[in-house]
N, C-alpha and C positions, 0 to 999 in steps of 0.2 A: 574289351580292352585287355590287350598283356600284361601280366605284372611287371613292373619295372622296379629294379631295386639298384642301390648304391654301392659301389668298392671306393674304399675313400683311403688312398695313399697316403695319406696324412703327410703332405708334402712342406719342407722346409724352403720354404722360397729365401734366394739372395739377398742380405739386408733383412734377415726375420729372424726369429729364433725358436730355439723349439719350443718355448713355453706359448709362443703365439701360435706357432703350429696343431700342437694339442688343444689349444683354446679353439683353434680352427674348427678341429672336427668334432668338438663338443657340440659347436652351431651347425655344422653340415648335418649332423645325426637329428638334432632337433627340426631343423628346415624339411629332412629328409620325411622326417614323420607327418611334418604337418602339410608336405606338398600329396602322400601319399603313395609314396614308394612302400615297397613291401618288405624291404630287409636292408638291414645296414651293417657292411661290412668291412674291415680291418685285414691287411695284410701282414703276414709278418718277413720283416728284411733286418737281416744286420751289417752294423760298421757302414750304411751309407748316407753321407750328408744330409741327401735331400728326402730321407723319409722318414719320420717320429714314431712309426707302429711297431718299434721292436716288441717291448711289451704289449703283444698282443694282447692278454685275455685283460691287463690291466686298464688297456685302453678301453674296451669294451664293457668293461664297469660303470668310465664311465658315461658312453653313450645310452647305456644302460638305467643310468640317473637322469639325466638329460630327456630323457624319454619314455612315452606310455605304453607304447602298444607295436611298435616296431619290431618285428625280428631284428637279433643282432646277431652278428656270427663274426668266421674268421673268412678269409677269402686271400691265401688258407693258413691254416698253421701247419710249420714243415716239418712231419714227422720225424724225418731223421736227427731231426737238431734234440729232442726230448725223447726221456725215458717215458709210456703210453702212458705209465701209473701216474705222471704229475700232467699231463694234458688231461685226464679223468678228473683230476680234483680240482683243476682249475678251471674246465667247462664246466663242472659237478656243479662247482661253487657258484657259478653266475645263472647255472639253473635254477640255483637254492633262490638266489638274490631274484632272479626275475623269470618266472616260472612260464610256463610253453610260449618263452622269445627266443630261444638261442639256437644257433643254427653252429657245427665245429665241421666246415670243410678241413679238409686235409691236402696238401701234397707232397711227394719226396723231393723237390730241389733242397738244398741247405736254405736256398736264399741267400746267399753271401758266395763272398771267396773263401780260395782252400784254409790262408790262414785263419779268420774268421771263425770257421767249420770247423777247425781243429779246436779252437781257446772253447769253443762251447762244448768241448771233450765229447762229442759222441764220434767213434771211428764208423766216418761218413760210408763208406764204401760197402760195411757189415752192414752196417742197419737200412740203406737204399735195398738192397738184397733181400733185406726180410721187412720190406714194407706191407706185403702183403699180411703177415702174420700177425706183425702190428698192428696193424689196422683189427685185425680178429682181436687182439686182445685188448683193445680199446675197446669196445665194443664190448666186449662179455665185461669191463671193468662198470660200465655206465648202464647196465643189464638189471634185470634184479638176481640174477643168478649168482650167487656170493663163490667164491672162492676162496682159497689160502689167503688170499691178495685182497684186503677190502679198499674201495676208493672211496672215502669220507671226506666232504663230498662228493658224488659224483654216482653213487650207486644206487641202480633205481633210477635213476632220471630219463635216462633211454635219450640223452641229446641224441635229435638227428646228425647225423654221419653225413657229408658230402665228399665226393672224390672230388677234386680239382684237377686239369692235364692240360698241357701244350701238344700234347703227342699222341698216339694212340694207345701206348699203354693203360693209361687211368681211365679210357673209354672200354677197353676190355676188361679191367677191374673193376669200375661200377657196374657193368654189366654184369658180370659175375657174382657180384653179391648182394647187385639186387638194390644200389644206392643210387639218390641223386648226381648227376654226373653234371661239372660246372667245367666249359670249356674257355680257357683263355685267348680268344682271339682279339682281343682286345692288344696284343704284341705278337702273339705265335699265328701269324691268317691258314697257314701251309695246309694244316690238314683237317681244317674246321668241319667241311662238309663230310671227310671220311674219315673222322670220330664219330661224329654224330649216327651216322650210317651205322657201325658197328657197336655202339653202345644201343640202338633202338633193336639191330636183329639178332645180338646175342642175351641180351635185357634175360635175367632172373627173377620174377619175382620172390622177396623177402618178405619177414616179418613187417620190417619199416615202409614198403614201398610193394602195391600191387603191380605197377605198371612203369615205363619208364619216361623219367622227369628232365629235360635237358635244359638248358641255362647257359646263355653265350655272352662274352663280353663285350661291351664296343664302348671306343674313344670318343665324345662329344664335345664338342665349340662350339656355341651358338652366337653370331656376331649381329649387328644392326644389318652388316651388308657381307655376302661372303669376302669380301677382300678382307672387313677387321677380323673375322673369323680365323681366316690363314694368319693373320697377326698373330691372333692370341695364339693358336696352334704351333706356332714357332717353339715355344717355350719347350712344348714336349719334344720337338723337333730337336733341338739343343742338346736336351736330356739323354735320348738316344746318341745322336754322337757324343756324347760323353761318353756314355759307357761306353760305345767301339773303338775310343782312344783313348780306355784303362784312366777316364778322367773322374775320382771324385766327386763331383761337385754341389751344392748347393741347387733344389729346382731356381732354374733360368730368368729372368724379364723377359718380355718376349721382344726378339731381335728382326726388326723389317727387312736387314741385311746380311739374311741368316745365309743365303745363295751365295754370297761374295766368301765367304772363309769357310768353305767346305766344298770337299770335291762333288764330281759330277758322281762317282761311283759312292761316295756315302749319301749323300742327299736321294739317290735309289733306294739306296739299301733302305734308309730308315723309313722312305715312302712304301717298302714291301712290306716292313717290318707292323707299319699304322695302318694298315691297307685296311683296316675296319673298324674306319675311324668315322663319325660324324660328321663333318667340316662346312659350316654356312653359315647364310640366314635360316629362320624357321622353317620358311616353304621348302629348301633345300634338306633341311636336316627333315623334316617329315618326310621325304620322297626318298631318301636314304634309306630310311627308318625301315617303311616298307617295303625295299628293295632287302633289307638284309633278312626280316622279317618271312621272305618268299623264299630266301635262299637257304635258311640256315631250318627253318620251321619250327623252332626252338617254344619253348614252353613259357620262358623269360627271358627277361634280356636286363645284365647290371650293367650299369656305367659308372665310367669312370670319365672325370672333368678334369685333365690337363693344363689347369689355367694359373696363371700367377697370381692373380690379384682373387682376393677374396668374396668380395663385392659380385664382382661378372662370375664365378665359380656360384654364387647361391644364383644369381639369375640362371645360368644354363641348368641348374638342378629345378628350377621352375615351371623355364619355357620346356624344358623335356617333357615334364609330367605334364602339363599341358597340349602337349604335340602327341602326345602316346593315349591322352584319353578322350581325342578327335579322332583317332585312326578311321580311316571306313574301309 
């Protein structure tokens, strides 16, 4: 069986709010443990409607309580937004709280817009640039190797590091240092198969990692019949044109007449954009499953559940686990 684990947007649906939100993925983290998934992760996004995980490590306290025996992590926390020394003592700290669970992928987007990027005062452009460095001095901060600089907590703990990429860069930087490499194709499909390529034949072994770990993401709906499936799947559909028409918004209901108020050229676009996505009934999402499984050759696979309602969002986190521990 693959391991399968959880990225959990912790999405604010239309008509919700965020303390139901967060309440949301207090039960996704729990569900997640006890369906069997292997890790359960949190993104971090700012200033947008539809997603609760700004506080990352905060959130992850308390999936952290919520549960026994789950890896938890970030997926990912965006370097450039934080000085390394306060991502040390805030991973440190949930190592202290919950000891060989925590997993601190990393990326350099902001995650936000430029204003956004600016009010959280790191000058984004300097520190994109010295992400690689970063990244090293996070890492000698969570080390036992003490320096000038102590992270209390966080020192000694040795959190596992994960790069996270849409692109090839983070796949030549995990390679390079020798870390787990977690690719987003789960919205970025473009260069899935020629990252993966270049993170396995440039791969370094490290201290953390003999050999190389790869992890791809994909979108899942699981409906009674593929037609409710594309139902549900609407909703992420919506979400995507949002954001290509600079929209705000709150995550979606999922709209049956989602084709009637959107062009032909963005209903493409967002069809490239989810192009590795799950979308069915079970026997459909299985046959998927193992088609991405063939192509990608991946070591894991997280998902992410796109769905509005809560209810059908713990079903598809079920029937997944379910579907992925029949594989033959």
């Amino acid at each position: 069986m693959i391991p399968i684990s959880l990225l959990d947007l912790a999405p604010i649906g239309e008509s919700q709010s965020v303390r139901q939100a967060i309440a949301n993925s207090r039960k996704l983290a729990e569900a997640a443990e006890n369906a069997g998934y292997k890790r359960y992760w949190l993104a971090e996004h700012h200033g947008m409607r539809a997603i609760a995980s700004s506080a990352t490590a905060v959130m992850l306290a308390q999936a952290g309580m919520a549960t026994q025996s789950i890896r938890i992590g970030s997926g990912g926390i965006m370097l450039p937004n934080h000085a390394p020394l306060m991502v040390a003592e805030q991973f440190g700290t949930l190592a202290e709280m919950f000891p060989d669970r925590v997993d601190l992928g990393l990326g350099r987007a902001p995650g936000t817009d430029p204003k956004t990027s600016h009010a959280l005062r790191r000058p984004t452009m300097d520190v994109v640039e010295g992400y690689p460095d970063d990244v090293q001095l996070l890492k000698s901060y969570l080390s036992d190797n003490a320096s000038d600089v102590l992270a209390i907590p966080g020192s000694g703990t040795k959190v596992p590091l994960w790069l996270l990429g849409s692109s090839l860069y983070s796949a030549q930087l995990s390679a390079e240092f020798g870390l787990p490499y977690a690719y987003a194709s789960h919205f970025a499909p473009d260069f899935l198969t020629q990252a993966l390529n270049i993170y396995r034949n440039q791969f370094k072994p490290s201290e953390q990692l003999d050999s190389p770990y790869a992890m791809a993401g994909v979108a899942v709906v699981i409906g009674q019949t593929n037609e409710q499936a594309q139902y549900l799947f609407s909703s992420a559909k919506q979400q995507f044109l949002n954001l290509r028409r600079g929209l705000n918004e709150a995550f979606p209901k999922p709209d049956a007449s989602l084709a009637e108020h959107a062009s032909n050229t963005e209903l493409m676009m967002v069809d490239r954009t989810l192009h590795y996505s799950l979308v069915g009934d079970k026997a459909t999402v299985a046959h998927q499953l193992k088609q991405f499984i063939r192509l990608s050759e991946v070591d894991e696979i997280m998902i992410t559940i796109p769905i509005y309602d809560m209810d059908k969002r713990l079903n598809v986190l079920n029937e997944f686990a379910d579907i992925a521990a029949h594989l033959d």
